[in-house]
C-alpha positions as CSV (number, residue, x, y, z in Angstrom):
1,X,0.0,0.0,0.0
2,X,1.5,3.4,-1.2
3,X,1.9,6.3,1.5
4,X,0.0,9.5,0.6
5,X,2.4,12.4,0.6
6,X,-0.5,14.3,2.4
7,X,-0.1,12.1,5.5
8,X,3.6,13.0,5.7
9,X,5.0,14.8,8.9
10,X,5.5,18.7,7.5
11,X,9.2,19.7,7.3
12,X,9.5,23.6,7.8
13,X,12.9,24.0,7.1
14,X,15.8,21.8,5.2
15,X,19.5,21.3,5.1
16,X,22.0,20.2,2.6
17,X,21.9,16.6,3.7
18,X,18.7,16.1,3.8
19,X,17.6,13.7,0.8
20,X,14.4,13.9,-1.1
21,X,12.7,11.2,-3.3
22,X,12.6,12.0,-7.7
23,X,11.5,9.9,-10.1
24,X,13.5,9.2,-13.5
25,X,12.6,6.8,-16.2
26,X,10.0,5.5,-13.9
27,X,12.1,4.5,-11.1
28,X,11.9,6.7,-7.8
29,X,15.3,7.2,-6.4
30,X,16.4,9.9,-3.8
31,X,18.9,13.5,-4.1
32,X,20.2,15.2,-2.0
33,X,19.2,18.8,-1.4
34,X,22.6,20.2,-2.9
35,X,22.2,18.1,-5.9
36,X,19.3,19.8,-7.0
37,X,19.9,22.8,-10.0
38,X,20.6,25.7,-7.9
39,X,17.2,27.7,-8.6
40,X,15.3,25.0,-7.4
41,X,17.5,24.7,-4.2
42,X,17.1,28.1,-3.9
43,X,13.1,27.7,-3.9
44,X,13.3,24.7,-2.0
45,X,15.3,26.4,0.6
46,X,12.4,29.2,0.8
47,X,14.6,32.1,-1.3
48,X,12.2,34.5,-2.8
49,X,13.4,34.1,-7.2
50,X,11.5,36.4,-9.1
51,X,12.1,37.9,-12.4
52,X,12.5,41.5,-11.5
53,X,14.9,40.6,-9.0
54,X,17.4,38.2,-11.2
55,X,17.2,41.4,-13.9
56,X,18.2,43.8,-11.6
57,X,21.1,41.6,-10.1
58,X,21.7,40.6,-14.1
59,X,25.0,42.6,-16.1
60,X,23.8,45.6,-18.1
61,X,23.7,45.8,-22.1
62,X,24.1,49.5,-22.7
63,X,24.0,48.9,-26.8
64,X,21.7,45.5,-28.1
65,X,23.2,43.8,-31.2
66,X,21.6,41.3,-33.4
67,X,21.8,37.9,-31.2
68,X,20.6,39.3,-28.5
69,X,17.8,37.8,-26.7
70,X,14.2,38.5,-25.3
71,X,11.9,36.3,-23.4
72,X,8.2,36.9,-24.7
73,X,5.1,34.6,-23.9
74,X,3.5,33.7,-26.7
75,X,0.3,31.9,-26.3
76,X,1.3,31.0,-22.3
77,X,4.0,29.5,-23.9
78,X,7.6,31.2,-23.0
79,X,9.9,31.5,-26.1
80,X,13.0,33.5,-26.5
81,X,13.4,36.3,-29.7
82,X,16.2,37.9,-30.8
83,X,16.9,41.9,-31.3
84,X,17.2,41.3,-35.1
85,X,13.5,39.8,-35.3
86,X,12.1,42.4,-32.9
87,X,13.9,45.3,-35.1
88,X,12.7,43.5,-38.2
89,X,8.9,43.3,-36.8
90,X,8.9,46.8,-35.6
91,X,10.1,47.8,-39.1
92,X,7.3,46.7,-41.0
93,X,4.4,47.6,-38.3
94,X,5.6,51.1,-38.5
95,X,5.9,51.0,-42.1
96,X,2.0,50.8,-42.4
97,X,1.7,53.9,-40.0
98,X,4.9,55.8,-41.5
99,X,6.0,56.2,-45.2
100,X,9.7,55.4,-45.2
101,X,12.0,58.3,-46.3
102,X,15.3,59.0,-46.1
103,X,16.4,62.5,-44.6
104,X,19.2,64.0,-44.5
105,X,20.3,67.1,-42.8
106,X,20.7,69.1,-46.5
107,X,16.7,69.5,-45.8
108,X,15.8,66.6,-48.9
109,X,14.3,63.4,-48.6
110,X,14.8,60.7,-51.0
111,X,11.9,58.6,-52.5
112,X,11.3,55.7,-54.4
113,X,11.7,55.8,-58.3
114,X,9.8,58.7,-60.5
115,X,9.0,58.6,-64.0
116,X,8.2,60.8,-66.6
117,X,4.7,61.4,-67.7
118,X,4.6,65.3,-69.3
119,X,6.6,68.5,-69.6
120,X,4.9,69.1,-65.8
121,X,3.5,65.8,-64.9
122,X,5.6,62.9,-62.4
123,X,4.3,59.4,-62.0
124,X,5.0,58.3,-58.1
125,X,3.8,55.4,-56.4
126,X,0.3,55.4,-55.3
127,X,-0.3,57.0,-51.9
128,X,1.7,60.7,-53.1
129,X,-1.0,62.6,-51.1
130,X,0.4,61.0,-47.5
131,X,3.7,61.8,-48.2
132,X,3.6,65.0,-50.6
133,X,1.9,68.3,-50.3
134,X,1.3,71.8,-52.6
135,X,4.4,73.8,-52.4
136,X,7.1,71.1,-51.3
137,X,10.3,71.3,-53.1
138,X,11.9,68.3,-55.4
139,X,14.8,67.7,-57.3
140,X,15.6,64.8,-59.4
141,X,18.2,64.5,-62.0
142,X,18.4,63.6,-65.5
143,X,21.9,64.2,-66.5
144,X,21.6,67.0,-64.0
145,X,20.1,67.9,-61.2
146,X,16.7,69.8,-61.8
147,X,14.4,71.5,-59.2
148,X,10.8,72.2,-59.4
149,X,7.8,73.4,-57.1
150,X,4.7,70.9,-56.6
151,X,1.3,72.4,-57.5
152,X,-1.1,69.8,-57.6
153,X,-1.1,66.4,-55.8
154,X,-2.9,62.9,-57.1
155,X,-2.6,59.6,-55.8
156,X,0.0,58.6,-58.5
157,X,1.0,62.1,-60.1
158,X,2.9,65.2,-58.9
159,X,1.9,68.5,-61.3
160,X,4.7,71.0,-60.8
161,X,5.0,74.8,-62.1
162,X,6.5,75.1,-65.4
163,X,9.3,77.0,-65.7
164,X,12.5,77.7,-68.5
165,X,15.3,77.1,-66.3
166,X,14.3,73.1,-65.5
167,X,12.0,71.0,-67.3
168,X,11.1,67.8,-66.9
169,X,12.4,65.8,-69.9
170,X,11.0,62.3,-71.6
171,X,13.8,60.6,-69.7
172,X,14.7,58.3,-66.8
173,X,14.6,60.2,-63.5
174,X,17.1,59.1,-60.9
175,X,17.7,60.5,-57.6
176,X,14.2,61.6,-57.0
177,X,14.1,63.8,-53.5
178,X,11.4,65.8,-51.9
179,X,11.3,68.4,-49.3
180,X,8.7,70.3,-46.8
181,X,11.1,72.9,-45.8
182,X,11.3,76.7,-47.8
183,X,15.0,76.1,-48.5
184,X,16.3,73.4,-48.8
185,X,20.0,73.3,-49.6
186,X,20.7,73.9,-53.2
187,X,17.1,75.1,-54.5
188,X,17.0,78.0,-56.4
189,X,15.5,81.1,-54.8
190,X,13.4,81.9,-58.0
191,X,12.4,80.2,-61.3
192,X,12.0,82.2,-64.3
193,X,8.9,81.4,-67.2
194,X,7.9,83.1,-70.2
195,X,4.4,84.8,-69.6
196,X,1.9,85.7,-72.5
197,X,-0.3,88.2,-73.1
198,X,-0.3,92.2,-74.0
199,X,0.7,92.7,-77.6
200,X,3.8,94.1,-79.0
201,X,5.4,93.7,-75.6
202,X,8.6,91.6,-74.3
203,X,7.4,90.0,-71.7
204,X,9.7,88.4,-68.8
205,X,8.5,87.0,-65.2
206,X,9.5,85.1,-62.5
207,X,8.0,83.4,-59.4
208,X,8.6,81.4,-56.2
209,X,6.6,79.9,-53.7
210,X,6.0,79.5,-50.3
211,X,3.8,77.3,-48.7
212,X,0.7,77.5,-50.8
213,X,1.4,81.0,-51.5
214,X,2.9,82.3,-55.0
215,X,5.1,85.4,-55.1
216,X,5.3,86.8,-58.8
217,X,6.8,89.4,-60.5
218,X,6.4,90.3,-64.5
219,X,8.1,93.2,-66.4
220,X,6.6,94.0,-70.1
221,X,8.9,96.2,-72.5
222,X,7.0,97.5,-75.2
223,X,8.3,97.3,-79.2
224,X,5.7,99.1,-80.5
225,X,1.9,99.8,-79.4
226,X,0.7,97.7,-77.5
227,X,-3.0,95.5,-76.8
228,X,-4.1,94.8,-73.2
229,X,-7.2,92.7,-74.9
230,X,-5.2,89.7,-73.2
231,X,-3.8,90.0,-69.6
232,X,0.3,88.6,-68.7
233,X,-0.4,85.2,-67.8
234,X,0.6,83.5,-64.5
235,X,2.7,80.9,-63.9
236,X,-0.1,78.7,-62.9
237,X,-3.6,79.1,-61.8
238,X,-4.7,81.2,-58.7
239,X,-6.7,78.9,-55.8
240,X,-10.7,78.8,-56.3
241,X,-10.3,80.5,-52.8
242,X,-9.3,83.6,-54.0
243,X,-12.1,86.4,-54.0
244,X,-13.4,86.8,-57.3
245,X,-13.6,91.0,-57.5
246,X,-10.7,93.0,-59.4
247,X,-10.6,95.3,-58.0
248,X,-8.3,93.5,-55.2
249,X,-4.8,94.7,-55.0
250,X,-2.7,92.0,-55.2
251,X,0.5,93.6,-54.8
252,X,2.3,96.6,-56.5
253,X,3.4,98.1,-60.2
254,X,4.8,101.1,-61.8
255,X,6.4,102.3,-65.1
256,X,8.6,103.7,-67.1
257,X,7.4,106.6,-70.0
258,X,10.6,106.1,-72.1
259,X,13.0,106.9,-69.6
260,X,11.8,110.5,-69.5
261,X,9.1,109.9,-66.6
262,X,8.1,106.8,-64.3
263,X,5.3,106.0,-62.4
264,X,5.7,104.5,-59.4
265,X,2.7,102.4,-57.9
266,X,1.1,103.9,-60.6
267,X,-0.2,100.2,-61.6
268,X,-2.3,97.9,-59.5
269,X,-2.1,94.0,-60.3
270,X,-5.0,91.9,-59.2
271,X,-5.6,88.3,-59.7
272,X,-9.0,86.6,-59.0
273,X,-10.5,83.5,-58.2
274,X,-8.9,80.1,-60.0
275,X,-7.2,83.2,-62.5
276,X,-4.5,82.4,-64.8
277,X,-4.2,85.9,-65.5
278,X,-2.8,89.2,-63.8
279,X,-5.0,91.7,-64.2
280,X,-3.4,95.3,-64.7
281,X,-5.3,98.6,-62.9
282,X,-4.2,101.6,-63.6
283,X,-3.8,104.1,-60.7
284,X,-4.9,107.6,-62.7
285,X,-8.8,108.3,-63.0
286,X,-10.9,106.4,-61.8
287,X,-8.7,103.5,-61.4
288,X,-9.7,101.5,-64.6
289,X,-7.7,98.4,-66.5
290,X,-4.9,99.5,-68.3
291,X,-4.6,100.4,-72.4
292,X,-3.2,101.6,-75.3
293,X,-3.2,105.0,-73.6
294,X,-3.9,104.5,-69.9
295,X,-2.2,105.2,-68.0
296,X,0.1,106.7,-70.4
297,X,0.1,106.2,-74.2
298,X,2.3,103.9,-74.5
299,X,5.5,103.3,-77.0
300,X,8.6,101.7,-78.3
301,X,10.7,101.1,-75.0
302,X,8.4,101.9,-72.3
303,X,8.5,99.7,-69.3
304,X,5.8,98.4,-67.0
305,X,6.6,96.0,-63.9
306,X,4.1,94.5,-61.7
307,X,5.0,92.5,-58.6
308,X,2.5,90.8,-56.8
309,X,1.0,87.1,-54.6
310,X,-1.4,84.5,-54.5
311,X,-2.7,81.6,-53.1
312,X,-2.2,78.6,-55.2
């Protein structure tokens, strides 16, 4: 008859000789205490083990490398992982939240590969809008380096301003980089376009942009007399925010009557709501558009210069 370990006398303490029955392969034999692995000993002998405390007592690892471990419980089961997994795991959970870039302290990001679709048009990978925005700065190169100014932003397409001094060409982009800062290092602090418009006139402009706001400035030099039936065009179309009125100044203008007279802020630009035209007031009178004789009559080598801004 077998002896119930319940009817056993209770032993409140134990020594190193005292021996205590185990079973292996099926056959009970006996140990002695000091035998035992030392964190059972350590329980047997009534020593509080817990995890915090064999951490805190543990070497510190001021820099984790690869082959380090982790204990994790993974369905109540403890398992080991190492640093490398962990990184690697970590990487692609925040890769749903976060769209990788690589930034450097120049201000530019690098992106995955561009390609060309127009003279102002960039196919991306789907998803642009969470990563780009109206008015961030890119550069990419196609023998060299070219910069531009984003206007419009689609899932799979970038629109950028046209301008003369960088065009996007029917070629392989490489080195595609973004940026949401105003300057960053190497963009140019103006681009220059060709604008359209008044007759018999030379027209040259420039713009830059800032956040979503344009800054423009156009200069007309007349070759003969001139027609204001058409307006200097803009760069690129004026927000649907903009008030629609013209008689809005936009910014400032004046001229120059063949180098025998000027008047300064003696033209008002104005540009409306989704315009894609500057609108020129004249100052005199009653404040009307310009013409072939308002506010001056014009001729061969007079000047007008407008500068002005808008939100995109």
């Amino acid at each position: 008859m077998g002896i119930k370990i319940s009817n056993l006398p209770e032993l409140t303490s134990v020594s190193s000789t005292n021996i205590i029955p185990i079973v292996s392969e099926g056959v009970t034999q006996k140990i002695k205490q000091d035998n035992l692995i030392p964190d059972a000993t350590d329980l047997v002998k009534g020593k509080a083990i817990t995890v915090e405390a064999t951490i805190t007592a543990a070497a510190e690892a001021t820099t984790p490398v690869d082959a380090d471990l982790f204990s994790v419980i993974v369905s109540s089961v403890l398992k080991k992982l190492t640093w490398a997994n962990l990184k690697a795991t970590l990487k692609t959970y925040f890769d749903t939240l976060y769209a990788p870039i690589s930034s450097t302290s120049d201000g530019w990001s690098a992106v995955s590969s561009w390609t060309y679709a127009s003279a102002n048009t960039i196919t991306v990978a789907s998803g642009a809008a969470a990563i780009y925005r109206v008015g961030d700065k890119i550069k990419w190169t196609q023998t060299t380096v070219k910069y531009g100014v984003i206007i419009a932003v689609a899932d799979t397409l970038l629109t950028i301003a046209i301008n003369t001094d960088y065009v996007v060409a029917n070629a392989a982009i490489t080195l595609p980089y973004y940026s949401h800062q105003e300057t960053p290092i190497g963009f140019p602090s103006s681009f220059a376009y060709t604008p359209t418009g008044p007759t018999n006139t030379t027209l040259t402009g420039r713009f830059s942009v800032r956040g979503r706001t344009a800054l423009c400035r156009i200069k007309g030099v007349l070759t003969g007399a001139p027609s204001f039936a058409s307006m200097p065009t803009l760069p690129f179309a004026a927000s649907a925010n903009m008030e629609s009125a013209d008689y809005i100044p936009a910014g400032v203008g004046g001229y120059l009557d063949s180098g025998t007279a000027n008047g300064m802020n003696g033209i008002i630009p104005s540009v409306g709501s989704s315009g894609t035209t500057c609108l020129l007031k004249s100052v005199a009178g009653a404040g009307g558009t310009i013409s072939a004789t308002v506010p001056i009559t014009w001729a061969t080598n007079d000047v007008w210069f407008v500068q002005f801004e808008y939100e995109i």
